[in-house]
C-alpha positions in Angstrom: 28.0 3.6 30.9 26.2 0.9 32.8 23.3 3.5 33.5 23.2 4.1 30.1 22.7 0.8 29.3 20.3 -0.4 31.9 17.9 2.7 30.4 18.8 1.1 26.9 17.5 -2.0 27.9 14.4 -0.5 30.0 13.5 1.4 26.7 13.7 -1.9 24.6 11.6 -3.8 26.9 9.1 -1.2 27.0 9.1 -0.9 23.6 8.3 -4.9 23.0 5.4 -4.8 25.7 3.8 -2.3 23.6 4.3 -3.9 20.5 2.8 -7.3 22.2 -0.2 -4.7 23.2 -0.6 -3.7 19.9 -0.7 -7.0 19.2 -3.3 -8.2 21.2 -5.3 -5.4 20.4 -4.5 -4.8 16.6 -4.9 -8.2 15.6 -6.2 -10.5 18.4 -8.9 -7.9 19.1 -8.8 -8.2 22.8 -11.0 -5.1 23.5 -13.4 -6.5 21.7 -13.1 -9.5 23.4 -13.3 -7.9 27.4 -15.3 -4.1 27.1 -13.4 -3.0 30.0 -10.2 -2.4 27.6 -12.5 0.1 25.4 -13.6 1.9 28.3 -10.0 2.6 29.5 -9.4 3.1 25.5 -6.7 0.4 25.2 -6.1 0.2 21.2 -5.1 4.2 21.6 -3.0 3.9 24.3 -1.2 1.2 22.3 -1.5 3.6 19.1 0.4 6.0 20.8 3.0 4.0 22.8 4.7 2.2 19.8 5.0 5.3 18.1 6.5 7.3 21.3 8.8 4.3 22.6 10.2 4.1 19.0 11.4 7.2 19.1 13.0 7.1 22.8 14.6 3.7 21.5 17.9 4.7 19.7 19.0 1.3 18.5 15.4 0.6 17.2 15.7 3.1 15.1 19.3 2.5 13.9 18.2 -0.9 13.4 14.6 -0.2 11.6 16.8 2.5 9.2 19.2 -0.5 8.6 16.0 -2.4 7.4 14.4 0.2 5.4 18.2 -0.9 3.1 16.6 -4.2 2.6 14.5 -5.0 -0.6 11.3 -6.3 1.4 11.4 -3.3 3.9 10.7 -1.1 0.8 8.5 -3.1 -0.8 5.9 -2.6 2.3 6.7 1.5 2.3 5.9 1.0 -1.8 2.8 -0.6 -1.2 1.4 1.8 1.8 2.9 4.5 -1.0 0.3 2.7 -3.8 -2.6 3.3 -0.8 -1.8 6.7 -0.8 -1.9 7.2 -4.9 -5.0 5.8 -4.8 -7.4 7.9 -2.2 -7.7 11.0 -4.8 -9.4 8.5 -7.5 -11.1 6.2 -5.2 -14.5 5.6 -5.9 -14.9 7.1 -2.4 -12.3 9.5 -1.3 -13.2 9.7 1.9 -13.6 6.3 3.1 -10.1 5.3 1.0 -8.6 8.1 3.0 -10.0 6.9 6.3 -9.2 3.3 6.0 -5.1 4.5 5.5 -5.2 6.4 8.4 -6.8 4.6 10.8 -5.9 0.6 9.2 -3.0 0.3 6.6 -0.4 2.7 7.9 -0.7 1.9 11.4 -0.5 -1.7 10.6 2.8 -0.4 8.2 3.8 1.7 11.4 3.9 -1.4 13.8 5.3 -3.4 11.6 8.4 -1.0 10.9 8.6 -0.7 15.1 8.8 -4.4 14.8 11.3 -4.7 13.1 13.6 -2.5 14.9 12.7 -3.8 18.3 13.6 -7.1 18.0 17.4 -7.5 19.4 17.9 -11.0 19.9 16.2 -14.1 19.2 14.6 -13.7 22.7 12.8 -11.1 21.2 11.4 -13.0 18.1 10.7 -15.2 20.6 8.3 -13.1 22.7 6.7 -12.0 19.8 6.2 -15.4 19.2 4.4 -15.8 22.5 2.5 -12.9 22.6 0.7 -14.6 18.6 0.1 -17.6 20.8 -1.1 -16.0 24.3 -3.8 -13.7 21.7 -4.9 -16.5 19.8 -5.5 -19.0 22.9 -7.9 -16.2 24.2 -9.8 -15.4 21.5 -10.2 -19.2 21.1 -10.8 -19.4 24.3 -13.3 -16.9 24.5 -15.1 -18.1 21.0 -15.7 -22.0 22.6 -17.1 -20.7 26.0 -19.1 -18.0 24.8 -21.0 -18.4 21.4 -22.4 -21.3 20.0 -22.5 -23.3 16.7 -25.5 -22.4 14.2 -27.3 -24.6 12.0 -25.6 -24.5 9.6 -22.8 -26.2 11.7 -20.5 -23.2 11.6 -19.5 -20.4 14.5 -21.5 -17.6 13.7 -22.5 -13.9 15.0 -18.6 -13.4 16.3 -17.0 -10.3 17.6 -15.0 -8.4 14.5 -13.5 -11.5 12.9 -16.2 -13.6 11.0 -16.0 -17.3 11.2 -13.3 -17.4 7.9 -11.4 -15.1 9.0 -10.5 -16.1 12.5 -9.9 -19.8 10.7 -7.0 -18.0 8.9 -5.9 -16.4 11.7 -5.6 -19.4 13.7 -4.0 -20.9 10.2 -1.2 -19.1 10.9 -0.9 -19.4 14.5 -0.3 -23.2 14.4 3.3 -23.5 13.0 4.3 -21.4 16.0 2.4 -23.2 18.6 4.7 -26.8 16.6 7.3 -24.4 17.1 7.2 -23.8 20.7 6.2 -27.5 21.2 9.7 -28.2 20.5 12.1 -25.5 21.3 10.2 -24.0 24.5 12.5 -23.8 27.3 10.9 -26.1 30.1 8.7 -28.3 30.1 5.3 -26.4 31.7 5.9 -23.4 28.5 6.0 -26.7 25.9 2.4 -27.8 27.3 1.1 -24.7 27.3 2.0 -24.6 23.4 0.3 -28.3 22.5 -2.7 -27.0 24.7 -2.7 -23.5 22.3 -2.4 -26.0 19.9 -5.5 -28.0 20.7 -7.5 -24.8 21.1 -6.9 -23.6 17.7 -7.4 -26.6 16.1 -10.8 -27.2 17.6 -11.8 -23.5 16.9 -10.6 -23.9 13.3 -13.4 -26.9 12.8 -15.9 -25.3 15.0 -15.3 -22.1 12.4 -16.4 -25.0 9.3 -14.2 -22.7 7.2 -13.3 -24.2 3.7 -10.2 -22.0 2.9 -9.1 -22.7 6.4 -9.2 -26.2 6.0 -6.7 -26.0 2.9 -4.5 -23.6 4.5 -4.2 -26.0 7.8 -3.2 -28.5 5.0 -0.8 -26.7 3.2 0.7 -25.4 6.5 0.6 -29.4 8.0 2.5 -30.4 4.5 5.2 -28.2 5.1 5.8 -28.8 8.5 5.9 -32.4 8.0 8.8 -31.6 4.6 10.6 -28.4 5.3 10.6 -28.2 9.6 14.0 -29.6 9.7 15.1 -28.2 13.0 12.9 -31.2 14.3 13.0 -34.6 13.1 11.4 -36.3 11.3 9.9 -38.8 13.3 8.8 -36.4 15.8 7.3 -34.2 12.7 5.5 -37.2 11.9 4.4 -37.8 15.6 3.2 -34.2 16.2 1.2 -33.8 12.8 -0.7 -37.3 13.2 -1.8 -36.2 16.8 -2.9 -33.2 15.6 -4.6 -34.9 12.8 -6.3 -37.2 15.0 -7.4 -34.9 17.6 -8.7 -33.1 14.1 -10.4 -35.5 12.8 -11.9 -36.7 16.8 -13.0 -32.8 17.0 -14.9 -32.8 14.0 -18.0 -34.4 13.1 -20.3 -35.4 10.2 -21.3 -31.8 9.4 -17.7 -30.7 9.2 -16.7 -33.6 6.9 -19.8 -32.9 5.0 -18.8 -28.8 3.8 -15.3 -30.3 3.6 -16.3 -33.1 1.1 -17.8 -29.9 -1.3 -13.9 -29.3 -2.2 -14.0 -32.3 -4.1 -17.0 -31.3 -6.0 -16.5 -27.7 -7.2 -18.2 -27.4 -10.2 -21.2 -28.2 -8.1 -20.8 -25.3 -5.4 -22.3 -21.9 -5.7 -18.9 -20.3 -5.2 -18.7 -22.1 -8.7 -18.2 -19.6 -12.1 -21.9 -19.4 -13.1 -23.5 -20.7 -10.3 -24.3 -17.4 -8.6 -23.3 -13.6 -9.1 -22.3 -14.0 -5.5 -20.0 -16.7 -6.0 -16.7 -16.4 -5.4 -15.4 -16.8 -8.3 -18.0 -14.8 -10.2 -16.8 -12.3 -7.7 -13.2 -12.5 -8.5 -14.0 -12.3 -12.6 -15.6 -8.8 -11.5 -12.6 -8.2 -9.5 -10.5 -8.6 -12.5 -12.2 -6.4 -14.6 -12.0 -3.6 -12.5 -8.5 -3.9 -12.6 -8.3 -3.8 -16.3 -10.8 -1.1 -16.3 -7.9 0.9 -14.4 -4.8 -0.8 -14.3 -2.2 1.9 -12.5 -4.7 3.2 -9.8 -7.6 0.5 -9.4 -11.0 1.5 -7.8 -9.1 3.3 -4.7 -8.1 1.5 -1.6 -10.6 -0.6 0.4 -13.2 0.8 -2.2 -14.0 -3.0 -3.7 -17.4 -2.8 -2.5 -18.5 0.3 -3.6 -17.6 -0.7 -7.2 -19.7 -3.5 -6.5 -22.5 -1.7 -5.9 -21.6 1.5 -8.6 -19.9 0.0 -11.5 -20.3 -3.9 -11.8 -22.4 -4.8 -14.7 -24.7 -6.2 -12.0 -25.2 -2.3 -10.3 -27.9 -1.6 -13.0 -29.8 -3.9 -11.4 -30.6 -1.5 -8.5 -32.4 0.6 -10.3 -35.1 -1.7 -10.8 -35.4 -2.1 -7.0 -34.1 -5.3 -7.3 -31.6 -6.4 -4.6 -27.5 -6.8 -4.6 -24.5 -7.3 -2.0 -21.8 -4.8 -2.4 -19.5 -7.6 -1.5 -16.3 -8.0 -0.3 -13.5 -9.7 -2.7 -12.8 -12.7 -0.8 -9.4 -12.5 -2.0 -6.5 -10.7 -0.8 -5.1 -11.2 -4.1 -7.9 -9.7 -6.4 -8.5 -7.2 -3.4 -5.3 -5.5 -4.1 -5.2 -5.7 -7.7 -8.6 -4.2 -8.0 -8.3 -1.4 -5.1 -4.5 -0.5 -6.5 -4.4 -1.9 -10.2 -1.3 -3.8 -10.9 1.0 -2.2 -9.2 -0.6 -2.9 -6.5 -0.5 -6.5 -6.9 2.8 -7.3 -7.9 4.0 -5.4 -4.6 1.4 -7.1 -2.5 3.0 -10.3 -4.6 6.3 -9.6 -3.5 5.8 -9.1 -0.2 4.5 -12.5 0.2 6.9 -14.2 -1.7 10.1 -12.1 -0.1 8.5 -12.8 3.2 8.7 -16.7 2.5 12.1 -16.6 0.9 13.6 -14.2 3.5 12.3 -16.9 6.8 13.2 -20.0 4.3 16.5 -18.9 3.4 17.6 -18.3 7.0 16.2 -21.4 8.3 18.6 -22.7 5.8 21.6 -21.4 6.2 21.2 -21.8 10.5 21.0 -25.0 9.4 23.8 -25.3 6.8 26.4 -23.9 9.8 28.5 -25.8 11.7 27.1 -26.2 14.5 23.6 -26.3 13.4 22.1 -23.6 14.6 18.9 -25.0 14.9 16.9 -22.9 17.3 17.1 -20.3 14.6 15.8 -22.7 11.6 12.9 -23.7 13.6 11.9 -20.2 14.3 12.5 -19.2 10.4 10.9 -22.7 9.6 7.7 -21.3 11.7 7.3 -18.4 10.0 8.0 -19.3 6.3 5.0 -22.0 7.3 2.5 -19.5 8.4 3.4 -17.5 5.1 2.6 -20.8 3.9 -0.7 -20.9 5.7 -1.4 -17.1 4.7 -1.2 -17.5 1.3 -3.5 -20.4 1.0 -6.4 -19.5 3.1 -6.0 -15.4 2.2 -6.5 -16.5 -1.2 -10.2 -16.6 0.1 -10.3 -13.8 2.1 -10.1 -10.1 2.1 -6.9 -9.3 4.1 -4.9 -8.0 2.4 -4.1 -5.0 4.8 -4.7 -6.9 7.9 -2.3 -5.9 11.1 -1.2 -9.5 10.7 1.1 -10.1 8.0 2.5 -6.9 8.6 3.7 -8.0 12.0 5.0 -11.2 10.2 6.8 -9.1 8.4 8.6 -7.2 10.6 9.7 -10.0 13.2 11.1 -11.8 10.2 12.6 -8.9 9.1 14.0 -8.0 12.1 14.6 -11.8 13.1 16.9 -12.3 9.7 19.2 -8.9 10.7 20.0 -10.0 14.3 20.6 -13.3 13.4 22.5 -12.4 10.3 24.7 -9.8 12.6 25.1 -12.5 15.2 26.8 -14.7 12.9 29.4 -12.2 11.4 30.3 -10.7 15.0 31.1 -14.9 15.8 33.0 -14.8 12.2 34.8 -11.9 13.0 35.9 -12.9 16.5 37.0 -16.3 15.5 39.0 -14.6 12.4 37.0 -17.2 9.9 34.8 -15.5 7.0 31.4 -14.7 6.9 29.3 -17.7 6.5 27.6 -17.4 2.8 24.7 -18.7 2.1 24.6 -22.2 1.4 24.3 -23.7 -2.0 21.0 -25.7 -2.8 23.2 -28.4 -3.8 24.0 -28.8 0.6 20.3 -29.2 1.1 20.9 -33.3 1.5 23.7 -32.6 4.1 22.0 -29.3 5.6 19.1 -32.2 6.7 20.9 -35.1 7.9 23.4 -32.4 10.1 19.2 -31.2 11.5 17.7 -34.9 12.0 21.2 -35.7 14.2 21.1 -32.7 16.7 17.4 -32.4 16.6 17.6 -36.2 18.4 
């Protein structure tokens, strides 16, 4: 029986490695980063390790069937279904077809193994880590190795252009604030406010606008809804990091930032340009109402850009135009899978949220607070938060990331859940329910005293 379970265990650690390797090489593009992981092919061997420990792991996939039960589980398989639906009447077939193989359903894949892998909040944990340790390297990497162009922004980057690694980054700092404060030791809590640092000075050196309000919306929550962490200290952390924000930054920064307060006035302005953003997303639009159940065919925004926007006429005159990108993860959905499409992308960003929210919640509503739990959930429900916000502006919609978000707080919400029954059962009391909104008052004050 022991053996058993020592092989158990050796399977589930295994497992986690390679879903931190797929990590760092789905997301954090670290082959891209260091050439010597593409000679030795390192995103493959990652490709095929997830899939193959998965399968030798039989709690993972006990646990991972138990989540496919759950309403946000199905609402991802749903939305890799739509993908599917919409390859035979893309605009391009072939290309639709090759970005779900090779981008959506491995991202779906990894997040599903994700979700069964994680067995403890030690594992949430790691998987916590293993965001930070890719995102201090690739910021890491970015500072030391290219350089700021004249227009005051990082430019010419590996993969990721200079908006999307701001997003990325977005979302990282909630669990760096995280880690700050429920890191065990002191050396692992520096190395968090040093990740910390590092992402906040790449974010400005990146002079990304939608990265700017998603670092806001994410600060704003942190400082009102983090309440595994008191207040004070929320207040502390947020104005160091707003200093050292504001230190970091200089008059060219402040400069594209001030250009929020004066929209009408930017080219990303309806009007101003017909490769303004919001000219962009109007087109968008329309090609979801133009087909509303299977939209122009996944990842296939840009070639109806450059086919059937009432701009594409152009071209036969010889005169120029950019099959663009939607620059938002929103109107990329609802215009590569019609509506469909969007109200499941919608739900998986709002059930996401709810699902970390609600757990943070109720750890906190228990008696004892269980309040390394709420700061975990907390973390997550912020960098929803953070996604939201600056993937409004961006094309991501089937990036690797969120789809590991979903999965550890998946995953995180079913062995903390489980957790708490096994202590109800053994101490003959009833299952906690959730607690009423009405609690929230005392569900804060019962946070600020043990958080002390």
């Amino acid at each position: 029986m022991k053996a058993r379970v020592v092989i158990a265990g050796v399977r589930a650690n295994a497992l986690l490695v390679a879903l931190a390797g797929a990590l760092l090489t789905y997301v954090w593009r670290v082959q891209d980063l260091f050439p010597a992981l593409v000679a030795i092919r390192a995103l493959e061997i990652f490709s095929i390790a997830v899939p193959a420990l998965f399968l030798l792991d039989r709690r993972a996939q006990l646990q991972c069937a138990a989540a496919l039960r759950r309403p946000l589980a199905r609402v991802v398989l749903l939305l890799a279904m739509m993908a599917a639906i919409s390859v035979p009447t893309s605009l391009w077939p072939g290309m639709s077809f090759e970005y779900l193989v090779k981008n959506l359903l491995p991202a779906i894949v990894l997040s599903l193994a994700v979700m069964g892998a994680i067995a403890s909040l030690t594992d949430a944990r790691r998987v916590v880590w293993a965001q930070v340790l890719g995102a201090s390297l690739y910021a890491v990497t970015i500072l030391t190795r290219f350089d700021i162009g004249p227009d005051g922004r990082l430019g010419n980057l590996v993969f990721y252009d200079s908006n999307d690694l701001g997003m990325l980054l977005v979302c990282t700092v909630p669990f760096t604030v995280y880690l700050m404060r429920h890191a065990r030791g002191t050396i692992p809590r520096a190395l968090a406010a040093v990740s910390l640092m590092l992402c906040l000075l790449t974010i400005v050196k990146t002079g990304s606008r939608g990265a700017f309000l998603g670092l806001l919306a994410v600060s704003l929550y942190l400082v009102f809804r983090f309440a595994s962490v008191h207040l004070s200290t929320r207040l502390l952390v947020v104005g160091a990091a707003v200093a050292a924000f504001a230190i970091g930054a200089g008059n060219t920064y402040w400069t594209a930032m001030g250009t929020l307060l004066k929209p009408t006035q930017d080219y990303n302005w309806v009007g101003n340009q017909s490769g303004g953003r919001m000219t962009v997303w109007g087109r968008g639009i329309g090609y979801m109402e133009g087909r509303p159940f299977s939209g122009v065919g996944l990842a296939a925004f840009p070639i109806a850009e450059g086919t059937i926007s009432p701009l594409a006429k152009q071209q036969t005159y010889g005169d120029g135009l950019k099959w663009s990108a939607a620059h938002n993860s929103f109107v990329q959905v609802g215009a590569e899978l019609g509506v469909p499409g969007l109200v499941l992308f919608v739900a998986i960003v709002w059930l996401t949220f709810r699902t970390a929210a609600r757990l943070s919640h109720d750890a906190l509503a228990r008696a004892p607070a269980d309040v390394a739990v709420a700061g975990l959930a907390s973390a997550h429900a912020a960098v929803v938060v953070g996604f939201a916000v600056s993937g409004f502006f961006l094309s991501q919609a089937y990036g690797a990331y969120l789809y590991f978000v979903v999965g550890t707080v998946v995953g995180l919400d079913m062995v903390v859940r489980r957790r708490w029954r096994s202590m109800a059962h053994a101490s003959g009391a009833a299952a906690p329910a959730r607690a009423p909104r009405a609690a929230r008052g005392d569900v804060r004050r019962v946070a600020a005293q043990r958080a002390r």
